[in-house]
N, CA, C and O of each residue as an XYZ file, in Angstrom:
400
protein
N      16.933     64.545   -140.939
C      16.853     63.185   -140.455
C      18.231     62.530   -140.598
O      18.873     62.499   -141.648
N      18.611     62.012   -139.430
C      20.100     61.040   -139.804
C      19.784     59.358   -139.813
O      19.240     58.706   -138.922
N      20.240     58.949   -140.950
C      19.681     57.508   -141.031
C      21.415     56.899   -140.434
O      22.451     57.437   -140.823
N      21.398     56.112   -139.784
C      22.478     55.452   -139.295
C      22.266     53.619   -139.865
O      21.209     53.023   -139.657
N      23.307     53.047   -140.483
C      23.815     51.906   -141.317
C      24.561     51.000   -140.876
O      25.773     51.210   -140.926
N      24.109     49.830   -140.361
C      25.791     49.281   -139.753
C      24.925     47.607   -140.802
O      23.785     47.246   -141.096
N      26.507     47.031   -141.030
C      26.488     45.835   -141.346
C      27.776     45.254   -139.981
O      28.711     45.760   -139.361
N      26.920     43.614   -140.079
C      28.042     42.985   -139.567
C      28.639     41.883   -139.787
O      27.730     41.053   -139.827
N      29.720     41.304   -139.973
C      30.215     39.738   -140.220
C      29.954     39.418   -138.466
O      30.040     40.160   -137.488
N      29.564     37.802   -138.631
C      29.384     37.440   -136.958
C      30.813     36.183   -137.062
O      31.291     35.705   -138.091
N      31.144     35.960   -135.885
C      31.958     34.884   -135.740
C      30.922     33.361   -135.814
O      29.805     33.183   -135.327
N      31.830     32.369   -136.650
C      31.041     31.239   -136.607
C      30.834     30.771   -135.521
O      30.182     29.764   -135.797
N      30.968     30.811   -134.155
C      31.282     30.583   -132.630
C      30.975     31.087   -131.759
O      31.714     30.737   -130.839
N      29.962     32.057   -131.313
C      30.756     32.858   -130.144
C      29.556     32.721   -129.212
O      28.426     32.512   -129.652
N      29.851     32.854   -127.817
C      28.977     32.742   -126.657
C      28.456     31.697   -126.351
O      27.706     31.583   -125.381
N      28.845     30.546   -127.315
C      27.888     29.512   -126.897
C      27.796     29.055   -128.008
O      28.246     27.949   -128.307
N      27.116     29.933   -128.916
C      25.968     29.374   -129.996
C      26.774     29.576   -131.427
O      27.906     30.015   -131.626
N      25.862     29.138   -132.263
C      26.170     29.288   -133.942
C      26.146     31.397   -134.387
O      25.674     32.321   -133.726
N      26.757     31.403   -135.522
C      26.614     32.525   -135.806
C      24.688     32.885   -136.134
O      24.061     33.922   -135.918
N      24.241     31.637   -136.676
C      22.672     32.066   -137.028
C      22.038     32.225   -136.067
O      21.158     33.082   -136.155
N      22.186     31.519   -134.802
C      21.442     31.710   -133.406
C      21.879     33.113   -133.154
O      20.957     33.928   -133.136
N      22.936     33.521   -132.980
C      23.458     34.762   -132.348
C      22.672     35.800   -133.283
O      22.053     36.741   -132.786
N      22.728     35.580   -134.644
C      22.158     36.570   -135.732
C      20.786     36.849   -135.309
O      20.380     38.009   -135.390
N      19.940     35.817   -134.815
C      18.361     35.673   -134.746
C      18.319     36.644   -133.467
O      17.541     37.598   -133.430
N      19.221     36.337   -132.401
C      19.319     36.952   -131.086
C      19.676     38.036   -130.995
O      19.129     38.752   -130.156
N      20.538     38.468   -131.676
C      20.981     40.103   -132.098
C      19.812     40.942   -132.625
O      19.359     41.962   -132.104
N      19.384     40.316   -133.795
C      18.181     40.746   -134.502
C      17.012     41.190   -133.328
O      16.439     42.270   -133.475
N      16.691     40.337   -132.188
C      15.347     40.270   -131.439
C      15.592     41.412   -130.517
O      14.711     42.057   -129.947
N      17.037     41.622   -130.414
C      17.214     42.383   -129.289
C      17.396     43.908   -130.135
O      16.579     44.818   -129.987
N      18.264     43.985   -130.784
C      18.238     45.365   -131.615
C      16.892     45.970   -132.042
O      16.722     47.188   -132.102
N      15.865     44.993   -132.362
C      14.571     45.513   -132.769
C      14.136     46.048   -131.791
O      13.760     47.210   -131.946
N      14.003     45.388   -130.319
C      13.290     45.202   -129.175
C      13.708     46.935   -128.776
O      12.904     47.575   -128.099
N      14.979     47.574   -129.244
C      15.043     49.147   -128.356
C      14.262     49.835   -128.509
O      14.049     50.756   -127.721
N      13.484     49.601   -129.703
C      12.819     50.638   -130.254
C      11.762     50.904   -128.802
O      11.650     52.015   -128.282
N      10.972     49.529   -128.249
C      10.235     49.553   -126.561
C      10.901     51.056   -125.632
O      10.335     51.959   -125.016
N      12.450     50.725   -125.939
C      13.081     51.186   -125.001
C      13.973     53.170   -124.752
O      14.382     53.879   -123.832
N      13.832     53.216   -126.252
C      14.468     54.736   -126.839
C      13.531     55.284   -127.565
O      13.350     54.800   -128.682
N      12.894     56.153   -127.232
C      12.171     57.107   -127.859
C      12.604     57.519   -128.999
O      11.819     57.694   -129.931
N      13.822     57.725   -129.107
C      14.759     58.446   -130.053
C      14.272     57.685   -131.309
O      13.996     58.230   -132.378
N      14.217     56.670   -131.113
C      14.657     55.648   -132.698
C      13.077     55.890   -133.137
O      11.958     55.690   -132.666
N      13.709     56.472   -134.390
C      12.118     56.644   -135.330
C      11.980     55.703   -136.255
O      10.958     55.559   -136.926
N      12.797     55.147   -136.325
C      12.683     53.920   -137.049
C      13.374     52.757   -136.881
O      14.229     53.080   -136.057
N      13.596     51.248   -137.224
C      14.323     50.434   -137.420
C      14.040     49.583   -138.203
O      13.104     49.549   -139.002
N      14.960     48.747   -137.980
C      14.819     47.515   -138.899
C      15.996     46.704   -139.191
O      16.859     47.159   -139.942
N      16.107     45.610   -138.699
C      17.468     44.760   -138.862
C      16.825     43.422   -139.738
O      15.745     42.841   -139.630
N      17.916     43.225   -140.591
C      17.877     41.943   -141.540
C      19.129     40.846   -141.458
O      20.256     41.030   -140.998
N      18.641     39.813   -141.971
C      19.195     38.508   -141.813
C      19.923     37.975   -143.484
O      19.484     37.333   -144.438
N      21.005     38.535   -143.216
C      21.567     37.971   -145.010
C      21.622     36.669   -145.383
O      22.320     35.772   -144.909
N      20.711     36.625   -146.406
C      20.419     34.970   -147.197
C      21.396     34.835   -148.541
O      21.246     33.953   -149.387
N      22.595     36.038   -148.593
C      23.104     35.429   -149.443
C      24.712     34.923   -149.085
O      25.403     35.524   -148.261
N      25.153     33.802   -149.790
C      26.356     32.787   -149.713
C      27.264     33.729   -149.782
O      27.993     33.898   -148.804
N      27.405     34.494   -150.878
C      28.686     35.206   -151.147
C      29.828     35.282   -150.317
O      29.611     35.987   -149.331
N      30.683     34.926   -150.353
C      31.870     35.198   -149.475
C      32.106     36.974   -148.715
O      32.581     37.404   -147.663
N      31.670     37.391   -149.560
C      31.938     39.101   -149.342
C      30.750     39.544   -148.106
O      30.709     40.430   -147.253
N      29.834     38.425   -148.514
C      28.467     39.254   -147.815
C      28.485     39.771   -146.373
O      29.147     39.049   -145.628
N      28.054     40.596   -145.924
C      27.805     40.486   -144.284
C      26.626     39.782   -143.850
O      25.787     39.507   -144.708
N      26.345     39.301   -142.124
C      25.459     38.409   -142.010
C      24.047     39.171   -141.627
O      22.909     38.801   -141.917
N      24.452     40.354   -140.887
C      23.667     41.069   -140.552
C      23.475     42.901   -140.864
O      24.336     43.775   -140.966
N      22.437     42.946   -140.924
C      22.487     44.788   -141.167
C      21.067     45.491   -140.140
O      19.930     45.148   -139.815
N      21.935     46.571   -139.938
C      20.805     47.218   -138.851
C      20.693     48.264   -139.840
O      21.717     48.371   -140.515
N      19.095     49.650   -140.348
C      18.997     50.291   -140.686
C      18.262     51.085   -140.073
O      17.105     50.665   -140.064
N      18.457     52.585   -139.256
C      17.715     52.944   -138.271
C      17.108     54.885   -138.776
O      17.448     55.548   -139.757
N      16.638     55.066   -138.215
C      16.324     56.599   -138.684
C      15.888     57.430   -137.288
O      14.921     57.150   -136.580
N      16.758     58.422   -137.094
C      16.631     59.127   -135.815
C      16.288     61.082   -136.746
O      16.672     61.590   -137.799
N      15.620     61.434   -135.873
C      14.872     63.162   -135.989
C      16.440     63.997   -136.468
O      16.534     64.816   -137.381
N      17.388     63.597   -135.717
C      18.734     64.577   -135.652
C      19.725     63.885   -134.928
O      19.501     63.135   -133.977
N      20.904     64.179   -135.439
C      21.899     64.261   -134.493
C      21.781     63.941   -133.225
O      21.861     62.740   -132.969
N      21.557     64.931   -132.060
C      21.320     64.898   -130.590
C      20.605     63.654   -130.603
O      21.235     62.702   -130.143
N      19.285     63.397   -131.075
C      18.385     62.037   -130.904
C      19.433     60.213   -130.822
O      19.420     59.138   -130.223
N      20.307     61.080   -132.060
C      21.183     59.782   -132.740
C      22.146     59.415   -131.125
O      22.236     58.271   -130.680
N      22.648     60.389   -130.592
C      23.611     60.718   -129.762
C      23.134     60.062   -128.455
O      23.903     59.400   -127.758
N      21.685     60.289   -128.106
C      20.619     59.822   -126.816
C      21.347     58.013   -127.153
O      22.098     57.219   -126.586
N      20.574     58.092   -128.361
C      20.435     56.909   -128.531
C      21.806     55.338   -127.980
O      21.935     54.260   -127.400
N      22.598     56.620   -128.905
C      24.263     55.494   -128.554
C      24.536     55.620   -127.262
O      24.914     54.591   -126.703
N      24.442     56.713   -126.547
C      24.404     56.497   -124.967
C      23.716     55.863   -123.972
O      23.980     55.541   -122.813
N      22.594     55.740   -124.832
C      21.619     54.811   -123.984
C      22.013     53.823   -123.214
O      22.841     53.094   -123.762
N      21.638     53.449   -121.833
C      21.801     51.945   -121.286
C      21.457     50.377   -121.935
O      22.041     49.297   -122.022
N      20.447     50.824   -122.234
C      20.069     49.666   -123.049
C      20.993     49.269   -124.737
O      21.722     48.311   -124.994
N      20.649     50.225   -125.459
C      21.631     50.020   -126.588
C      23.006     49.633   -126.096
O      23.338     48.585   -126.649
N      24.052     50.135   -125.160
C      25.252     50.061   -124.752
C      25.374     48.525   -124.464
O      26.363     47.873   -124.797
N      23.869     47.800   -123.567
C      23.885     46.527   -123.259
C      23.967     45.174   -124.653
O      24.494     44.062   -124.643
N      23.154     45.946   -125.783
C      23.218     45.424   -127.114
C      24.392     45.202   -127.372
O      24.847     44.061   -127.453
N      25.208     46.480   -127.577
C      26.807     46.841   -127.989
C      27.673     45.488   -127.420
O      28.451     44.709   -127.972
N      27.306     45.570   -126.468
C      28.503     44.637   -126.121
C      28.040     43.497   -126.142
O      28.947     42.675   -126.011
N      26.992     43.016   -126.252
C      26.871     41.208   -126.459
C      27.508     41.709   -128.131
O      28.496     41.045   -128.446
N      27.095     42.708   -129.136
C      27.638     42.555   -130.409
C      29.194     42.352   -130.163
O      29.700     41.275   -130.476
N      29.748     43.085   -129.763
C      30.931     43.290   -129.573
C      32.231     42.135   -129.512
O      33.419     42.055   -129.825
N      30.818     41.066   -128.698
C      31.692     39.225   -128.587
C      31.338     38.826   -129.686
O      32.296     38.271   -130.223
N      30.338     38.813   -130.393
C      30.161     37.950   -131.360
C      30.232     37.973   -132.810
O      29.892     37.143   -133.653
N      30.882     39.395   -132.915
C      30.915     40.159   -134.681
C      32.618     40.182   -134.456
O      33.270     40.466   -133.451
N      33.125     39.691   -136.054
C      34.713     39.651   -136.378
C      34.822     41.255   -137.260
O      35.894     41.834   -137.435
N      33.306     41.844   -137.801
C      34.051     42.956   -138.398
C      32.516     43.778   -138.824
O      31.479     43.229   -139.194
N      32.763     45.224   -138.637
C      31.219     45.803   -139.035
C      31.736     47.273   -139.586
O      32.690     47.949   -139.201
N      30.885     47.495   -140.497
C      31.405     48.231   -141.327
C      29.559     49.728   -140.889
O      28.383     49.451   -140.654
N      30.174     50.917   -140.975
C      28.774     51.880   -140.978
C      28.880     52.707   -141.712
O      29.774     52.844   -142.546
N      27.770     53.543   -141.465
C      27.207     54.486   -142.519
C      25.799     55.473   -141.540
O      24.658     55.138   -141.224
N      26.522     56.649   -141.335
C      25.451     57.444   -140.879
C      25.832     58.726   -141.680
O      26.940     59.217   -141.895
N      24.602     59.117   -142.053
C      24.230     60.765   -143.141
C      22.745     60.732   -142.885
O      21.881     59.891   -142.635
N      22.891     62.631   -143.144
C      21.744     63.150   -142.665
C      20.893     63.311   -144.539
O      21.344     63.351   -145.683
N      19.725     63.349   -144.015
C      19.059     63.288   -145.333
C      17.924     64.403   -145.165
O      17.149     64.639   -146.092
C-alpha cells in the first residue's frame, strides 16, 4: 500500500477569497475525487485549528493499492484540475509518500 502525505501553507489572498474559504474549497474538492478515481482507496483532508506560526493550514492523507494506482491517480484529469486551483492559492507544501 502507498500512503501519499501532503501538507499545505495557503496564501492569505488568493482567487478572490480568504485563505479559510479557499481551505474549505480545497478540502470539498480534494475529498470529492474519491466520486471520480477509482484508484484512491482512501482519503481524507483536514483543516488545521492550530495558531502556531510553524503550522500548515491544510493536510491531505490518501492511501492507494500501489504505485501504478498512485501514478493513475496524479495523472488523472480531474486531480490535475484540483492541482492547479492548489497551485494559485498555496505559498508552500511540503509531502510524504511510502509504501507500507
Amino acid at each position: 500500500m502507498l500512503k501519499h502525505i501532503v501538507m499545505w501553507k495557503l496564501k492569505e489572498q488568493a482567487e478572490g477569497n480568504t485563505n479559510i474559504k479557499n481551505a474549505l474549497f480545497m478540502k470539498e474538492m480534494l475529498e470529492t475525487l474519491k466520486n471520480s478515481i477509482p484508484e484512491i482507496g482512501m482519503i481524507e483532508v483536514g483543516i488545521n485549528i492550530n495558531s502556531s506560526a510553524v503550522a500548515y493550514d491544510v493536510v491531505l492523507y490518501s492511501e492507494f493499492k500501489n504505485e501504478e494506482a498512485f501514478k493513475i491517480y496524479q495523472d488523472h484529469p480531474e486531480h490535475l484540475k484540483v492541482a492547479e486551483f492548489v497551485g494559485k492559492i498555496n505559498e508552500g507544501r511540503v509531502v510524504v509518500d511510502y509504501l507500507d
